[in-house]
N, C-alpha and C positions, 0 to 999 in steps of 0.2 A: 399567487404565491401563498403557500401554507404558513403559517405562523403556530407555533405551539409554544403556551408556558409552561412551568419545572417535568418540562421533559426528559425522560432519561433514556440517558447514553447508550445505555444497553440496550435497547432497542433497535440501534443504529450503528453498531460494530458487530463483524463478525463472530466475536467473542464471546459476545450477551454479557459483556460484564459494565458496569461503570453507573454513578448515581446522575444527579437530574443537575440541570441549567436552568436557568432562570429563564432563557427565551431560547427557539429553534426555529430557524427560518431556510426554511426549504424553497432551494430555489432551482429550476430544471433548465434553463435557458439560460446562455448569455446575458439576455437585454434586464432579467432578471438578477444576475450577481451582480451585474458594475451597478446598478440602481442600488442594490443593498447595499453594496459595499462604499458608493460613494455616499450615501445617505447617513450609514453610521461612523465614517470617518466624520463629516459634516459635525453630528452630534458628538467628538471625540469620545466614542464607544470602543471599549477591546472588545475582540472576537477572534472564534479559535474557526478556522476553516477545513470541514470534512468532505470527503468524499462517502464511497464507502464501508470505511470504516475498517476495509481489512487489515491493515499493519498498527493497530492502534487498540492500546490500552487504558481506557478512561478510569481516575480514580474511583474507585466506593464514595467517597463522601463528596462526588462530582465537581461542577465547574462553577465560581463564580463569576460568568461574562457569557456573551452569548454565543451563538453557535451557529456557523450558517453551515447547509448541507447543500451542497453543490452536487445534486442525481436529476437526471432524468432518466424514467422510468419505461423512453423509448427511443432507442440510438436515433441519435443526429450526426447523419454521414450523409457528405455529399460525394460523389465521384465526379472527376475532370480528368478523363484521360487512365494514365496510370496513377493517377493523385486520388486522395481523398482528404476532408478537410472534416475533422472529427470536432464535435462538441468533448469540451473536457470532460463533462458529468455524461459521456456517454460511459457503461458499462467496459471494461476491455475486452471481454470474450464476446459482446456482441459484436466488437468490431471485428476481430477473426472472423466471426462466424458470415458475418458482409464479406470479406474478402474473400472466403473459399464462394460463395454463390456468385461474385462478381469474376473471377475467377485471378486476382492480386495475389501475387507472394510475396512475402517480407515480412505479415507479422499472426502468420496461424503458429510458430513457439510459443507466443500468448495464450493458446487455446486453455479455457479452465483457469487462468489465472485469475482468481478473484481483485473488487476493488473498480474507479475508475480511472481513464485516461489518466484525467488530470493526474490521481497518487502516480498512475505509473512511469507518467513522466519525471515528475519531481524526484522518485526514487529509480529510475530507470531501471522498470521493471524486466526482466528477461528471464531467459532459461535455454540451457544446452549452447553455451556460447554466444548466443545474440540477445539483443537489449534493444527495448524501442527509441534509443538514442540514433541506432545507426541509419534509419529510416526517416527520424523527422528532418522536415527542412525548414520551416519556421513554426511560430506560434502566437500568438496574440495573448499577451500576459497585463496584468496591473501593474502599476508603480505602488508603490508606496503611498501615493495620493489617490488611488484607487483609478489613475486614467491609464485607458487601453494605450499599448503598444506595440508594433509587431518586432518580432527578432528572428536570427536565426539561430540554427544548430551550437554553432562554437559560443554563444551568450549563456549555454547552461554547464558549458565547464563538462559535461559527461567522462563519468569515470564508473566503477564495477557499483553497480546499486547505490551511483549521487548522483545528483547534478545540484550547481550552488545554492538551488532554491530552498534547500534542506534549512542555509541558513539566512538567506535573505527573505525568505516567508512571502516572496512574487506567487502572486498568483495565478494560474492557468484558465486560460479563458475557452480556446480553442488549439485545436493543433493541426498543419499539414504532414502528412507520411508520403513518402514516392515508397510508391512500389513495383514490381516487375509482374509482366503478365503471365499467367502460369493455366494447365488444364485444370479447370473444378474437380475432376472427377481424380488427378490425382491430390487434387488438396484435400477434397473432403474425406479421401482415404488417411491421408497425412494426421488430420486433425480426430478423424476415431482412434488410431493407435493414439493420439498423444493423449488422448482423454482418457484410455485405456491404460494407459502408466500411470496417472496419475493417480488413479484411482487404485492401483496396487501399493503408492507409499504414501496419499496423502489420505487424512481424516474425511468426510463427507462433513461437510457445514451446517447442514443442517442436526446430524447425528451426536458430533463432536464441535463443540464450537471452538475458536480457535484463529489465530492470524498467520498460521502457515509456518515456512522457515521462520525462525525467532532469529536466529544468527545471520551473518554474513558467509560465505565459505573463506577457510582458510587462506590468502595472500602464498603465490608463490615462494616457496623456500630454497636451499640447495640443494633439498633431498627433492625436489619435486618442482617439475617446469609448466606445470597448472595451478590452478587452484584446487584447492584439498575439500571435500565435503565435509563440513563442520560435523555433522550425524556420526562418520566416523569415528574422528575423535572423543564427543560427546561419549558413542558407546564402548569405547575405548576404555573410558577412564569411569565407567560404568553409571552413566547419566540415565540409563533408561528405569534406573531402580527411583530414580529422584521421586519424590512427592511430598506437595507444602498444603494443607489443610484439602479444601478439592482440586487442587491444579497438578495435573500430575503430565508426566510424557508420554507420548503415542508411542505403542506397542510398535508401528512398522517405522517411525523415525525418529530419530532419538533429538530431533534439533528442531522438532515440536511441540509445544506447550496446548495441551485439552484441559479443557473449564470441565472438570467430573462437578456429580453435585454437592450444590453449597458453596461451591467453590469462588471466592473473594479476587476482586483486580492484586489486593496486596499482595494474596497467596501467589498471584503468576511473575509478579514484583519481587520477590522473596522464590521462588522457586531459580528464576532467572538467575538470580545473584549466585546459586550455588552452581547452578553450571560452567557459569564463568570460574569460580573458584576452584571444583574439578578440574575441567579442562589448564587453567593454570598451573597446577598443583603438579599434575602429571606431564604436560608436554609444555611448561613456560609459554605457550603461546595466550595473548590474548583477543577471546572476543568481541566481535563487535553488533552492536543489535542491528538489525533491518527494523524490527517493530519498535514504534515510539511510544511511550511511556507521556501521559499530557495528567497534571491532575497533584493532588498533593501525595506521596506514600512515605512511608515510617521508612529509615536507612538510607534516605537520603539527604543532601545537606539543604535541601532548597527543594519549593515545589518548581516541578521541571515546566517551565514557558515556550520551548522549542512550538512552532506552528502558530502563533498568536500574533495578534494583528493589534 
């Protein structure tokens, strides 16, 4: 296990933005997080638990507590059948990228979705109508005393980008997916078109750093029996002009926030807020963020604790 001190944040989000912690503890394995995690409960230590790092805005002037980083650097999947039993810190697009070579359907809509498992469970990540809720069938999580438990599906409450761990701060240790057997050769087809969309409306991460959709989509209305594309609206009410010192919005989606240079966690903190106020302004509807905010920022009443242990 890696240990690093006043390591910074930014290193470790998609974003590249956020100041340093005092301690980082990098852990790839299972047998590796319940040790850390039961060791600093023991010592009654807080800690802010990452993945990686995609839906997440660490403040500038960083964390005081420590930080475990829950990746491994090389999927941990096993197959049983139509099952597979994922490590949380595995990657999510590696796990697509296992299932089109194994030949499983059910979770290549992940493909390109940055971040891992574990985030995407907790946020039940998806796209184009499906969500890795509807696949898992149990998971092996921590309590609160940091001891393993397994559960199933209906214990995380699944609903459009939550599950209740958002506010109970359980942690994801492992997870099973059923999936259905399907031809490689039409999934790997499947997963080049989906990479190939994405790539016509999302930023490149390494080019544009960034946590993706910043919003939730619109909640069905009476003018409309789906969900609404938040970007819509956004350019609607003319969000693509927004820009707060370097954090400005992507040219192809308007319900994305890029780190330009120089650009401050506060600036995306502050850019944020005026979109919500646009979009209010003009169509009374209010937003809701998918990306979390962890860290102290100016215009808010309190530093936000959401994700802390």
């Amino acid at each position: 296990m890696n240990i690093k001190s006043q390591a910074f944040l930014s290193d470790y989000t998609t974003f590249q933005l956020g100041g340093p912690c005092p301690c980082l503890m990098e852990c790839a394995t299972s047998d590796e997080l319940i040790q850390t995690v039961q060791q600093l409960k023991k010592e009654n230590k807080r800690f802010l638990l990452i993945g990686g790092g995609s839906n997440l805005v660490v403040s500038d002037h960083g964390l005081n507590t420590t930080v475990i980083r829950y990746v491994s650097p090389h999927p941990l999947i096993e197959r049983m059948d139509d099952t597979i039993s994922v490590s949380a810190s595995t990657f999510l697009d590696d796990v697509a990228l296992f299932c089109v070579d194994e030949g499983l359907e059910g979770l290549n809509y992940t493909t390109g979705i940055p971040g891992t498992v574990g985030g995407a469970v907790v946020g039940n990540a998806g796209a184009w109508g499906k969500q890795v809720g509807d696949v898992l069938t149990s998971a092996i999580i921590l309590d609160d005393q940091g001891k393993p438990k397994t559960v199933g599906p209906d214990y995380f409450a699944f609903s459009y980008r939550h599950s209740k761990l958002k506010e109970t701060n359980e942690i994801i240790v492992s997870v099973t997916f059923s999936l259905q057997p399907k031809d490689p050769t039409a999934l790997a087809f499947e997963r080049a078109e989906i990479l190939k969309k994405r790539a016509e409306k999302h930023p490149n991460l390494s080019t544009h750093p960034c946590a993706g959709s910043f919003f939730r989509n619109i909640e069905p209305t009476s003018k409309a029996e789906r969900r609404q594309a938040t970007g819509w609206f956004l350019e609607e009410a003319g969000g693509k002009d927004l820009k707060v010192g370097g954090a400005y919005i992507f040219d192809k989606h308007a319900n994305i926030i890029v780190k330009g240079p120089g650009a401050l966690a506060q600036d995306v903190h502050d850019l944020h807020l005026r979109m919500i106020d646009l979009v209010k302004a003009k169509f009374n509807l209010q937003l809701n963020r998918e990306v979390r905010f962890v860290g102290k920022f100016s215009n808010t009443l309190q530093t936000n604790q959401e994700g802390f242990w």
